[in-house]
N, C-alpha and C positions, 0 to 999 in steps of 0.2 A: 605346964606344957600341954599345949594338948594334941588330944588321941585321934589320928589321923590313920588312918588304913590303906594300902592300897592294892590293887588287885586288877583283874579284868570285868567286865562288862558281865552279870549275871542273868540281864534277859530283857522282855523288852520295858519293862518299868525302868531300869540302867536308862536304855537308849532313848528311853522318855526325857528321865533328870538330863542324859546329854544335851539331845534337843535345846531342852530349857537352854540350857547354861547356852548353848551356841547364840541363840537369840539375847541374853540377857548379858552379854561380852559382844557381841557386834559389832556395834561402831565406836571406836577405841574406848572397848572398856564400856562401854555406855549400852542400856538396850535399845531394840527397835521394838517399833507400834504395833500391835495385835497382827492388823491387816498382812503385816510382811512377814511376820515369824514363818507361820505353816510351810510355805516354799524355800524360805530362807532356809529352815533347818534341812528339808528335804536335799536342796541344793548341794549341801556343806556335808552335812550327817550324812544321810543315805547308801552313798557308795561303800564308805567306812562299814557302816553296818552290816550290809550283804556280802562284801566280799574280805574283808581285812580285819571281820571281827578280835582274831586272837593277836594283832596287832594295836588293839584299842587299851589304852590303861584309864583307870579311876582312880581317883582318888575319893576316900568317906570320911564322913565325919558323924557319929551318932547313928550310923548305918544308909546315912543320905549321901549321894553322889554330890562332893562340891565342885570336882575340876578333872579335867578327863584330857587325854591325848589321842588323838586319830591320825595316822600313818603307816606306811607299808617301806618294808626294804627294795622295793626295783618298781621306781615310778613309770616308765614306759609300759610294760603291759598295762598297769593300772590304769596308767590313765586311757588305754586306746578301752580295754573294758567298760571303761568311765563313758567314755563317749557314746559310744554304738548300746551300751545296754541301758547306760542310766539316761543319758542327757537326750537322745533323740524322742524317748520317753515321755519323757520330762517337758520334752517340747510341745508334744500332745495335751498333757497334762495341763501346762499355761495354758493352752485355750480352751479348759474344762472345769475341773476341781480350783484351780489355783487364779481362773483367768480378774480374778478383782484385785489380783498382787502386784503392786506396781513392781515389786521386782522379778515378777513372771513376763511382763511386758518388756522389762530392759533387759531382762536372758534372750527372748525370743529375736532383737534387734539384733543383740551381739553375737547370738548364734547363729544367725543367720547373715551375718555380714554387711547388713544394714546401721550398726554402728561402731563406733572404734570401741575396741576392749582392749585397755590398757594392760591389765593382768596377762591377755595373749602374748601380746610385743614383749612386752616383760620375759618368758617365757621361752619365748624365741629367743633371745638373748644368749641366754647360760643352757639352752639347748643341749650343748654339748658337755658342757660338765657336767650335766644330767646320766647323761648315755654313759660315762663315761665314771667320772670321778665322785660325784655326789649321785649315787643312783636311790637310796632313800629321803624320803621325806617326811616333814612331820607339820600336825596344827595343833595346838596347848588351849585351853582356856580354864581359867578358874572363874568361880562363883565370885564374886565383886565383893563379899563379905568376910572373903576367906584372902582378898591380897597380901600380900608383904609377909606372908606366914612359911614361906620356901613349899609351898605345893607345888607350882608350876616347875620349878627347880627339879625338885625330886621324883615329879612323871617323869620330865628330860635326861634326868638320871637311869631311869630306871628304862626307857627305850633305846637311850643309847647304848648302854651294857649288851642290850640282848643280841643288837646290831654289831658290837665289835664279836661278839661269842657267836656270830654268825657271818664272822667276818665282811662285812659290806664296809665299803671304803670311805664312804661317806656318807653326810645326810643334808638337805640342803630346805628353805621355808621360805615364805613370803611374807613380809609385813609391813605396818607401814612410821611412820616417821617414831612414833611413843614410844612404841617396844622395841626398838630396836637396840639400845642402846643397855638392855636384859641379855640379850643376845650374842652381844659383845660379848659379854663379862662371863659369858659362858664357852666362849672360844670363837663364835661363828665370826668369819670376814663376809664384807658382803661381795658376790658376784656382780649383780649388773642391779643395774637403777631403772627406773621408769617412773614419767608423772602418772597419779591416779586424777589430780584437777589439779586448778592453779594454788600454788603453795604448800601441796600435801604429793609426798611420793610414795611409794612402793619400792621395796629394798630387797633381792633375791639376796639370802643369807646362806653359806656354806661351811662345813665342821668336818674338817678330814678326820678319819677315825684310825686307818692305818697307820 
């Protein structure tokens, strides 16, 4: 059997290994190219880091982070925090540190309303079950070396405990067509659907906990 640990984020070598893993689980499961990581992770990670650290879980293995969860109990503040302190930021950021990242370029279109962001519409959707009935949320990823081993299971385990022992009523994710059917098997119905391109969607998933 082996010896898996889990715990919270110990500092910024943690938030290092997370990064990694954020980048190297990507695109379903799969990584991305050098050039995209550095913004990608910032993107993804970042917020988690600064504001919702004791909300972050690891998991180890040999004393190395294989697979990590980032999430907070009440997505509304978070995310309006998200916006105004990280993302207008960030906006800067794509046209300095980051500006050779193609995915700095397609932040700046969709944050600025110059192109469609499917993830937004998505969003808009179950708006209100947000507010309301699923006010936490969560993102899982494991290390690609470590699947099928119940890591990803037993973070989801171990957030959601803290969430009922803090009574929040819900928690709710996004993803898209592969995993979702993890998700399932874990309780989540989905809220609302949206295309991400032709023949691939995005699936707003929610887990009453009350």
């Amino acid at each position: 059997m082996m010896d898996i640990a889990y715990g919270k984020p110990g500092g910024a070598q943690d938030w290092e290994a997370i990064r990694g893993i954020c980048c190297r689980t990507a695109s379903s499961g799969q990584g991305i190219p050098e050039e995209r990581r550095g913004f990608f992770a910032e993107y993804w990670v970042g917020p988690y880091e600064r504001w919702a650290p004791d909300w972050t879980h690891t998991a180890r293995h040999d004393g190395k982070v294989i697979g990590y969860l980032t999430g907070c109990p009440a997505t509304a503040p978070f995310v309006l925090r998200r916006h105004f302190l990280h993302r207008w930021p960030l906006l800067w950021k794509s046209l300095g540190v980051f500006k050779e990242s193609p995915d700095a370029r397609a932040f700046r279109r969709k944050f600025l309303g110059l192109e469609a962001d499917p993830a937004r519409r998505l969003a808009l959707k179950f708006l209100g079950a947000v507010l309301t009935i699923y006010p936490a949320h969560l993102h899982v990823n494991v290390d690609p070396a470590f699947h099928g081993k119940g890591v990803g299971r037993r973070l989801m385990d171990l957030f959601i405990l803290r969430l009922r022992e803090e009574r929040v009523p819900g928690v709710h994710l996004v993803c898209g067509d592969g995993p979702r059917g993890f998700y399932e098997s874990l309780g989540f119905r989905e809220l609302a659907r949206g295309e991400l391109k032709a023949g691939a969607a995005l699936h707003a998933m929610g887990l009453l906990l009350a």
